[in-house]
PDB file as gemmi writes it, atoms N, CA and C in Angstrom:
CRYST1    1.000    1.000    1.000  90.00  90.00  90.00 P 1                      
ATOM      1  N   UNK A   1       0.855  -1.168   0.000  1.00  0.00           N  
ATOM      2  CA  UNK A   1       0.000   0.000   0.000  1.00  0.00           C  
ATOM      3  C   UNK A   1       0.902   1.232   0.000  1.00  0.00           C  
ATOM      4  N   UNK A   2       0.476   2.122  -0.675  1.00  0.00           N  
ATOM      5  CA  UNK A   2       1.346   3.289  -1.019  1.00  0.00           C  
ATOM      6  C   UNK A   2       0.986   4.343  -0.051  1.00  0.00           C  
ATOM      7  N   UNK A   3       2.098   5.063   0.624  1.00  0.00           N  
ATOM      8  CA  UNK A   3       1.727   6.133   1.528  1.00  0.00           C  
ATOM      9  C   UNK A   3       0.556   6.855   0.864  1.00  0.00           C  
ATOM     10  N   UNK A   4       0.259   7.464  -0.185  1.00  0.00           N  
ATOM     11  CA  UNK A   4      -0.928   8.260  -0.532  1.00  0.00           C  
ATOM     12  C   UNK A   4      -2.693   7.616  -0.236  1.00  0.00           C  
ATOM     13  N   UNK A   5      -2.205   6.406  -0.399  1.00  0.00           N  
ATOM     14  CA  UNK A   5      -3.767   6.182  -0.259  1.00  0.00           C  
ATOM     15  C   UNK A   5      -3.857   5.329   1.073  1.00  0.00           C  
ATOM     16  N   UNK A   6      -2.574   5.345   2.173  1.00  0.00           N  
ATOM     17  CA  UNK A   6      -2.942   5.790   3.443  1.00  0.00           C  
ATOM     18  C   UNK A   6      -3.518   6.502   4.175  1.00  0.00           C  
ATOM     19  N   UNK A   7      -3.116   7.669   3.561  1.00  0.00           N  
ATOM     20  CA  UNK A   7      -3.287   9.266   3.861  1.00  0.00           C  
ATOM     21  C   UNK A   7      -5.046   9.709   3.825  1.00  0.00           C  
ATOM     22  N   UNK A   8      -5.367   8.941   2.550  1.00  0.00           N  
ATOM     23  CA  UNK A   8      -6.610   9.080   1.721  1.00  0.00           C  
ATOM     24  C   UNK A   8      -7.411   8.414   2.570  1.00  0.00           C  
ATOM     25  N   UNK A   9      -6.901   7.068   3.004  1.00  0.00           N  
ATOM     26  CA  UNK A   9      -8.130   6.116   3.505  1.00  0.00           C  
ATOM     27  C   UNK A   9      -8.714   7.044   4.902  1.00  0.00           C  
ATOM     28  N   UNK A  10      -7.391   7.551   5.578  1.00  0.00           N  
ATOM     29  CA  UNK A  10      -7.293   7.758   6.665  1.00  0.00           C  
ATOM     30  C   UNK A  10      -8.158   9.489   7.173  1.00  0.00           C  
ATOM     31  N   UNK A  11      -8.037  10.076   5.773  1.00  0.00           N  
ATOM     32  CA  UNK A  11      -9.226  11.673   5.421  1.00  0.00           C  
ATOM     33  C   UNK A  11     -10.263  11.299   5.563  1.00  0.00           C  
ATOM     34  N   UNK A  12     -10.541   9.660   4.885  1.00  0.00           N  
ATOM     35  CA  UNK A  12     -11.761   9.562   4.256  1.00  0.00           C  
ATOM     36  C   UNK A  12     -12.469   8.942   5.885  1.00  0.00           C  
ATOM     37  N   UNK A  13     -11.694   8.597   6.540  1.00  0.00           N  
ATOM     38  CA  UNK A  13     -12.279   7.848   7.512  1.00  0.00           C  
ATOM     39  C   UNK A  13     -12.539   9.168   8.615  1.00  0.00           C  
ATOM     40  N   UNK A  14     -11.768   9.865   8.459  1.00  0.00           N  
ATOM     41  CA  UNK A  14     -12.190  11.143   9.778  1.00  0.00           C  
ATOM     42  C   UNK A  14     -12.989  12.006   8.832  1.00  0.00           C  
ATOM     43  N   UNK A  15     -13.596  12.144   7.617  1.00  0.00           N  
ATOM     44  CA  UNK A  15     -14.562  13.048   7.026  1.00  0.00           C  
ATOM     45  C   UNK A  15     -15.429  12.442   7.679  1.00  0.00           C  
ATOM     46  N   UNK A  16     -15.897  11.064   7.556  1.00  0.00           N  
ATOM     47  CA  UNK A  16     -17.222  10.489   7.967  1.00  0.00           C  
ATOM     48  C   UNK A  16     -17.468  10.460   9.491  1.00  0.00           C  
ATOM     49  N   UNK A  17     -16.754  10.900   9.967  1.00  0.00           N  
ATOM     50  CA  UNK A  17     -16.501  10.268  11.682  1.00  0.00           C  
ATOM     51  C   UNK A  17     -17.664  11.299  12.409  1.00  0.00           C  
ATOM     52  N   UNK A  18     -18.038  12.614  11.848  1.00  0.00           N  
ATOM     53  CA  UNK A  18     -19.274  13.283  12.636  1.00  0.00           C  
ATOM     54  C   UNK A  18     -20.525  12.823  12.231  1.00  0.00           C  
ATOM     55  N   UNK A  19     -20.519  12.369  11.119  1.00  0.00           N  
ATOM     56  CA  UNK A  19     -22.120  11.566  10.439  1.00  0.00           C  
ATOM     57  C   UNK A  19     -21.968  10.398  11.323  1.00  0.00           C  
ATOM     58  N   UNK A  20     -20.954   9.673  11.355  1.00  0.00           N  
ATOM     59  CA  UNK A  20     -20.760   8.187  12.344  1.00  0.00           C  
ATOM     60  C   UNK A  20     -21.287   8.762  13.923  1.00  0.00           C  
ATOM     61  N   UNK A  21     -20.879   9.679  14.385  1.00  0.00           N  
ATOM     62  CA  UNK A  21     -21.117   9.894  15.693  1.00  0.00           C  
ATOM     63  C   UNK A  21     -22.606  10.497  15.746  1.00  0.00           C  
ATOM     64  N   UNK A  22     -23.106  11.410  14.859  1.00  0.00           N  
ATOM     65  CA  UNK A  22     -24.749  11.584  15.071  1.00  0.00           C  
ATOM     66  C   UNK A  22     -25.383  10.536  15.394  1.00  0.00           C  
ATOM     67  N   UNK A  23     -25.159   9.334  14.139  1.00  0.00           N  
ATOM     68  CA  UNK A  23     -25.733   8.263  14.556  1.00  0.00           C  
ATOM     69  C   UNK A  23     -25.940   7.028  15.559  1.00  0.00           C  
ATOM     70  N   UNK A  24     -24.387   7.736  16.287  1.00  0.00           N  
ATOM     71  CA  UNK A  24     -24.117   6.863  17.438  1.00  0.00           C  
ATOM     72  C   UNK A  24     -24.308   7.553  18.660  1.00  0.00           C  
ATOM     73  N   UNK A  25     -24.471   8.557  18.672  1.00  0.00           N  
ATOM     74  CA  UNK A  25     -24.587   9.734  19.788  1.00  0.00           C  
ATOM     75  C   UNK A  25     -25.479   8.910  20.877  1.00  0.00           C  
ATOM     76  N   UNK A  26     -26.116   8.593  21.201  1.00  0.00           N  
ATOM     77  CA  UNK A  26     -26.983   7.680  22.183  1.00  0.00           C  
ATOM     78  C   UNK A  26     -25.864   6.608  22.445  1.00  0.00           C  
ATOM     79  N   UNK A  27     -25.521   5.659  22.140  1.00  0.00           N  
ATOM     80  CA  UNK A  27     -23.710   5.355  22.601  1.00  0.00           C  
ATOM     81  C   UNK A  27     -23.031   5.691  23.215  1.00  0.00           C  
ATOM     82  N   UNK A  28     -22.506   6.545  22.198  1.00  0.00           N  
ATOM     83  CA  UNK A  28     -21.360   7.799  22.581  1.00  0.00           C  
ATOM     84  C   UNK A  28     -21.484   8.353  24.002  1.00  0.00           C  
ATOM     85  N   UNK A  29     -23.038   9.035  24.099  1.00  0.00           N  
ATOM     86  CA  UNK A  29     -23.195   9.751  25.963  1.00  0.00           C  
ATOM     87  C   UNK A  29     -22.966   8.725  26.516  1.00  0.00           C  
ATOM     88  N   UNK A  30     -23.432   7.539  26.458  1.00  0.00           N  
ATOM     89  CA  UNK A  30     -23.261   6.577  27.535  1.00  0.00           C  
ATOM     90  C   UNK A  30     -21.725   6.265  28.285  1.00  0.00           C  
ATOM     91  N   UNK A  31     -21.408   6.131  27.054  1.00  0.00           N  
ATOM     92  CA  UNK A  31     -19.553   5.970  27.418  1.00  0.00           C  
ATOM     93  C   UNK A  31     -19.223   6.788  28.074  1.00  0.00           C  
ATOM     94  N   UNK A  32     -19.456   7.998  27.248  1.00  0.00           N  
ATOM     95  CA  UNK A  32     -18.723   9.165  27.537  1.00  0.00           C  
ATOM     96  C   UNK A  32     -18.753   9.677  29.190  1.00  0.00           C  
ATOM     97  N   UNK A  33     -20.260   9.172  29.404  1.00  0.00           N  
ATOM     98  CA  UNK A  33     -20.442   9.432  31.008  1.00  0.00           C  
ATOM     99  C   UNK A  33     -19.885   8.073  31.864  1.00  0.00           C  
ATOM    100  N   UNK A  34     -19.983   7.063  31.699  1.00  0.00           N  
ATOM    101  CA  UNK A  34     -18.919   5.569  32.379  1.00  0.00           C  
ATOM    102  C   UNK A  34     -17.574   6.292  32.545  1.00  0.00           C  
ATOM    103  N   UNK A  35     -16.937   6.393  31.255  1.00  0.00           N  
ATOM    104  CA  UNK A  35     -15.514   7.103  31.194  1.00  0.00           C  
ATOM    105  C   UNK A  35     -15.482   8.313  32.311  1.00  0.00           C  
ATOM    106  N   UNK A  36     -16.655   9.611  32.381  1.00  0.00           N  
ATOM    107  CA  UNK A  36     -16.337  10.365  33.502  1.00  0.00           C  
ATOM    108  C   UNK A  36     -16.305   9.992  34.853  1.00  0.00           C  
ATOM    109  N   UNK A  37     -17.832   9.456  34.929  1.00  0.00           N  
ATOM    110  CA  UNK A  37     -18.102   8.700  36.774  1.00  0.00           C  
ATOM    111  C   UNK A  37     -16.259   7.895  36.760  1.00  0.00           C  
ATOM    112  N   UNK A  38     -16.127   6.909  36.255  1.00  0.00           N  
ATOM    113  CA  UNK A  38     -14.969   6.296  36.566  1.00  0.00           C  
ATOM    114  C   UNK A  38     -13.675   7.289  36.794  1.00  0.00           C  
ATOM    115  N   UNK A  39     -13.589   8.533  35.988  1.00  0.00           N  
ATOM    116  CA  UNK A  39     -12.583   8.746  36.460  1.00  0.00           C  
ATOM    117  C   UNK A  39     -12.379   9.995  37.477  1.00  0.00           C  
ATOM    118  N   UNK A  40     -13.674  10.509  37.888  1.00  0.00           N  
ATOM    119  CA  UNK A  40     -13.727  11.343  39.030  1.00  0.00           C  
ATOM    120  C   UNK A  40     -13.577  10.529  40.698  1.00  0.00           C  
ATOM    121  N   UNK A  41     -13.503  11.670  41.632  1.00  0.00           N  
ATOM    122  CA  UNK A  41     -12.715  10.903  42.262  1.00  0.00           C  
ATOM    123  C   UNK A  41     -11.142  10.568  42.664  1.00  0.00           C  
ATOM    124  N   UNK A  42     -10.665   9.698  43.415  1.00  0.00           N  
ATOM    125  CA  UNK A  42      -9.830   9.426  43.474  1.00  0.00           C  
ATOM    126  C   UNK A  42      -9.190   7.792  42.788  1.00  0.00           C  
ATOM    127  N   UNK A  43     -10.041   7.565  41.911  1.00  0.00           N  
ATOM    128  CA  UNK A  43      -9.743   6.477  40.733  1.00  0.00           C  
ATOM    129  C   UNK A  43      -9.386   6.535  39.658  1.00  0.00           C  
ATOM    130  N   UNK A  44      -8.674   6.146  39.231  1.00  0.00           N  
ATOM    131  CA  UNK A  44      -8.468   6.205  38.026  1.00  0.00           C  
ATOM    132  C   UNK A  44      -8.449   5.465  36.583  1.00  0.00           C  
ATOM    133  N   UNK A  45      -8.938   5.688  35.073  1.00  0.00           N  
ATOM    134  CA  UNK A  45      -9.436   5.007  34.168  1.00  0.00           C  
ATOM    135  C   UNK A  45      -8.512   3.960  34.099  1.00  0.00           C  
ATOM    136  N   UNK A  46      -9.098   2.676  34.327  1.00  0.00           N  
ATOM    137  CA  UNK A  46      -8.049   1.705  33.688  1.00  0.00           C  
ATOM    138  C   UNK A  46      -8.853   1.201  32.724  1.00  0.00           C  
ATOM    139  N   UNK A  47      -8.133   0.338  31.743  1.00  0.00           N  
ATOM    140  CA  UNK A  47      -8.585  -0.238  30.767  1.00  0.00           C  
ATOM    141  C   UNK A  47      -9.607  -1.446  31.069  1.00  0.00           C  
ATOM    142  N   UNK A  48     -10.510  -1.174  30.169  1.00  0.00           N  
ATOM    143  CA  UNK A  48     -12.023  -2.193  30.207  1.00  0.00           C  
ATOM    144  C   UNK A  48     -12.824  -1.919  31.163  1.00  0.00           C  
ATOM    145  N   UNK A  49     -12.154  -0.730  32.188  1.00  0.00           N  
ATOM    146  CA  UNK A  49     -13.404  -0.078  32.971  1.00  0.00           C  
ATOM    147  C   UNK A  49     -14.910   0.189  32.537  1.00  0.00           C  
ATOM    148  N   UNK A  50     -14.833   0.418  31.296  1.00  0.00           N  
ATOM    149  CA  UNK A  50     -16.174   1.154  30.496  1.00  0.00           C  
ATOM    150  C   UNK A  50     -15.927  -0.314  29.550  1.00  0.00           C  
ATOM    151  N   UNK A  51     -15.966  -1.081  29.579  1.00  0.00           N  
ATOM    152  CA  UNK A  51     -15.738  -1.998  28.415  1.00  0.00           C  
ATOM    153  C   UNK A  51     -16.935  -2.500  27.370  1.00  0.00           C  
ATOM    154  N   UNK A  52     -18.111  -2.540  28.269  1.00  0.00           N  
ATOM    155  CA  UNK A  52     -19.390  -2.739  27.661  1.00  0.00           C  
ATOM    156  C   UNK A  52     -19.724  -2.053  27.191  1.00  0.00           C  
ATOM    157  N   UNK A  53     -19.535  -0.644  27.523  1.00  0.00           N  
ATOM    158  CA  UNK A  53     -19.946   0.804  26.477  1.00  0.00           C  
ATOM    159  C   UNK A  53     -19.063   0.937  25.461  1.00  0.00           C  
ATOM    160  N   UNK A  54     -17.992   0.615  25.739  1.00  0.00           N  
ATOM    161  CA  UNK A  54     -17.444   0.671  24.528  1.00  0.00           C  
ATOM    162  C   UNK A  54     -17.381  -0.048  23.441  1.00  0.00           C  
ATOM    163  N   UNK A  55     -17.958  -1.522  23.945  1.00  0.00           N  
ATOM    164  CA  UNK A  55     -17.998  -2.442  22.696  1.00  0.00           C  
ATOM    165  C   UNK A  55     -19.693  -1.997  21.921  1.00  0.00           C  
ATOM    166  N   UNK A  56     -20.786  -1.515  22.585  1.00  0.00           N  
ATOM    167  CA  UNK A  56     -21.700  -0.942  22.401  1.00  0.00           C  
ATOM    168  C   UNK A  56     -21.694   0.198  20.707  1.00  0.00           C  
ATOM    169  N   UNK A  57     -20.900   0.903  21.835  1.00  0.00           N  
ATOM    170  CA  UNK A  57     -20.261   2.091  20.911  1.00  0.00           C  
ATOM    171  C   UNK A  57     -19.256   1.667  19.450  1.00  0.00           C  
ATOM    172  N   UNK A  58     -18.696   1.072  20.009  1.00  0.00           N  
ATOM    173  CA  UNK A  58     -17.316   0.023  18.364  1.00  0.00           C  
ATOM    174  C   UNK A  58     -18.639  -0.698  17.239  1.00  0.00           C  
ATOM    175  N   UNK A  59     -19.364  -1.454  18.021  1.00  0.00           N  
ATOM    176  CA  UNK A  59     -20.547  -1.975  17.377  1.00  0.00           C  
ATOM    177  C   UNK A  59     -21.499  -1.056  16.746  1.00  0.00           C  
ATOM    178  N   UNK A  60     -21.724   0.129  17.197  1.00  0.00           N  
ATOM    179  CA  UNK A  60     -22.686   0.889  16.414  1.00  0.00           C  
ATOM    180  C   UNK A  60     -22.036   1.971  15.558  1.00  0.00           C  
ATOM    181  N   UNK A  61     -20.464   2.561  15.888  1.00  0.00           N  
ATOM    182  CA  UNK A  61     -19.887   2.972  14.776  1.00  0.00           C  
ATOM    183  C   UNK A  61     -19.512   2.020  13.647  1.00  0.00           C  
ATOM    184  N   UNK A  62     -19.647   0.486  13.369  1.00  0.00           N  
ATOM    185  CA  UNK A  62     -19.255   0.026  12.564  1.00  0.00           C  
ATOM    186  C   UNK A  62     -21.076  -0.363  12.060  1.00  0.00           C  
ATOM    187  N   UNK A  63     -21.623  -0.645  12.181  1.00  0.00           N  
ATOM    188  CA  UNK A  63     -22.536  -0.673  11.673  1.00  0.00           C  
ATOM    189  C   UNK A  63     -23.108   0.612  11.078  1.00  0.00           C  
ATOM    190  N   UNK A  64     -22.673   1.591  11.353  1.00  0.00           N  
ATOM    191  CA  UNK A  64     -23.203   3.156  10.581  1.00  0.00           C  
ATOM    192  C   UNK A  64     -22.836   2.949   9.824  1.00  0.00           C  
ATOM    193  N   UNK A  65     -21.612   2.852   9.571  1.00  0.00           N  
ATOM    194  CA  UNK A  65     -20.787   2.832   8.854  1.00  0.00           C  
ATOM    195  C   UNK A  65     -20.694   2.455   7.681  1.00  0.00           C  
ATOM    196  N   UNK A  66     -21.529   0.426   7.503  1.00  0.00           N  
ATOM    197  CA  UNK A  66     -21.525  -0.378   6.604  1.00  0.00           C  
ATOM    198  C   UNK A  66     -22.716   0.332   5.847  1.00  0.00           C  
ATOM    199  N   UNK A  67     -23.545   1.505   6.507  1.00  0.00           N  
ATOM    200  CA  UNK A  67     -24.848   2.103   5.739  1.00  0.00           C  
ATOM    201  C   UNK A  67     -24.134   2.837   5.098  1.00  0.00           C  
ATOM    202  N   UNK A  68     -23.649   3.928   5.708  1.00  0.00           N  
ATOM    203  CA  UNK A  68     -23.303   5.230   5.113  1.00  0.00           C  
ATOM    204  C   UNK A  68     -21.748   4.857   4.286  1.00  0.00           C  
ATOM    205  N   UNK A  69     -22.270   4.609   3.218  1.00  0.00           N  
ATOM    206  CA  UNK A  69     -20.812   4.658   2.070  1.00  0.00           C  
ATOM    207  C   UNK A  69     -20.779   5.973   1.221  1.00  0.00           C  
TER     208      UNK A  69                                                      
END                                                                             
């Protein structure tokens, strides 16, 4: 694969990424608030803390996704 259409895949994938997140936005808050509660406090984020929201969230940005070409 040639650096240019690295570059390309990689535009093309952050152009779509706010249409991906409208559609995931109900997701997205969810995490987004797991990720805060967890890290307020005197705790701190470790990995797979939020793990279910996030596979939630991975699952519904890839399914937007396979719509919106």
């Amino acid at each position: 694969m040639s650096g240019s259409n690295v570059w390309f895949t990689s535009r093309e994938r952050m152009r779509r990424f706010p249409e991906l997140l409208a559609v995931c936005a109900e997701e997205a808050a969810v995490y987004g608030k797991c990720v805060a509660s967890a890290s307020s406090g005197k705790y701190e984020v470790r990995k797979d803390m939020c793990g279910m929201e996030f596979q939630s969230l991975k699952r519904c940005f890839i399914d937007a996704a396979k719509k919106i070409k």
